[in-house]
N, C-alpha and C positions, 0 to 999 in steps of 0.2 A: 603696561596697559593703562591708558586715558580716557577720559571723557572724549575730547575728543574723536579718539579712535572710535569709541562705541558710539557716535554718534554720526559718525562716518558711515558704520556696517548698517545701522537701522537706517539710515536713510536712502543705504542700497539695499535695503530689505522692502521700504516702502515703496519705491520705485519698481519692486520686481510683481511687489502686489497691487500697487495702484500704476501700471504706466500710462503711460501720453496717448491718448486715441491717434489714431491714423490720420491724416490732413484730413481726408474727406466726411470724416465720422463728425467732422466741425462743422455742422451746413449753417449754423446760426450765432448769430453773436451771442445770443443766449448759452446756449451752449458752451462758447467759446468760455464764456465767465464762469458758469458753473463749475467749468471743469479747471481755471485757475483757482475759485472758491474751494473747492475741494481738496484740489492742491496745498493750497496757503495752510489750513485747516489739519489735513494732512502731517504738513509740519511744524507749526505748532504745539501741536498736541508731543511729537518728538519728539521738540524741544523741550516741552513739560516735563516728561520724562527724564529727559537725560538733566534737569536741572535738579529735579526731583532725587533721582539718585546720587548727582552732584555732593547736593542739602546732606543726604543721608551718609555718606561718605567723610563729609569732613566730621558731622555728630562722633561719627565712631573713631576717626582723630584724632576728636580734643580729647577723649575718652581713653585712647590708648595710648597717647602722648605722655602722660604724667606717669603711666604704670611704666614703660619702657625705659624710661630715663631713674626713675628708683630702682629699677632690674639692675640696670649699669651698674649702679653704685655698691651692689654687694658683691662680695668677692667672689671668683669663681670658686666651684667644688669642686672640693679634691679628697678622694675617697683615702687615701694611706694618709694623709695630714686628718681627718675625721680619725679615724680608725686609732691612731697613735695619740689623740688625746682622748678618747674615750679608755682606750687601754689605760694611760695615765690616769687617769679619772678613776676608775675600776680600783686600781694597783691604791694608789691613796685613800680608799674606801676601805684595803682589808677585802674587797670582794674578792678581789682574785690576784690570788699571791704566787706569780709564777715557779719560786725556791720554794713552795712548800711540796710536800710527797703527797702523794693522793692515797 
């Protein structure tokens, strides 16, 4: 999924809610311009938008770029290698002496 893309579907969203008057509904040049004025306006505003979310998109990036790459770095978990040094751990404490009788 891209900006692009999403800038794609809103701009066939705006088209489905602002479309093109019919030749005739133009009787005036006036008119004519209004309705490219609106148009332009239309999508700019869009593009606001989808710059805006752009902006906000790479913010969260720089943001999770440096956590993701320190994620890499620690080793994967691994539940019997935990377990086996905790036991080890345990066992050298005297906690828990698996040769003794209960």
């Amino acid at each position: 999924f891209n900006v692009s893309h999403l800038h794609a579907r809103e701009y066939q969203q705006s088209q489905m809610l602002n479309p093109p008057p019919p030749p005739d509904a133009l009787q005036t040049y006036e008119d004519l311009v209004r309705h490219h004025v609106e148009k332009f306006t239309s999508k700019s505003k869009d593009h606001f938008r989808v710059s805006e979310l752009r902006g906000r998109v790479l913010d969260w990036e720089n943001r999770i770029t440096p956590i993701l790459e320190e994620e890499e770095d620690v080793p994967a978990y691994d539940v019997c290698i935990y377990s086996n040094k905790l036991l080890d751990k345990l066992a050298s404490c005297q906690i828990l002496n698996p040769t003794s009788d209960r």
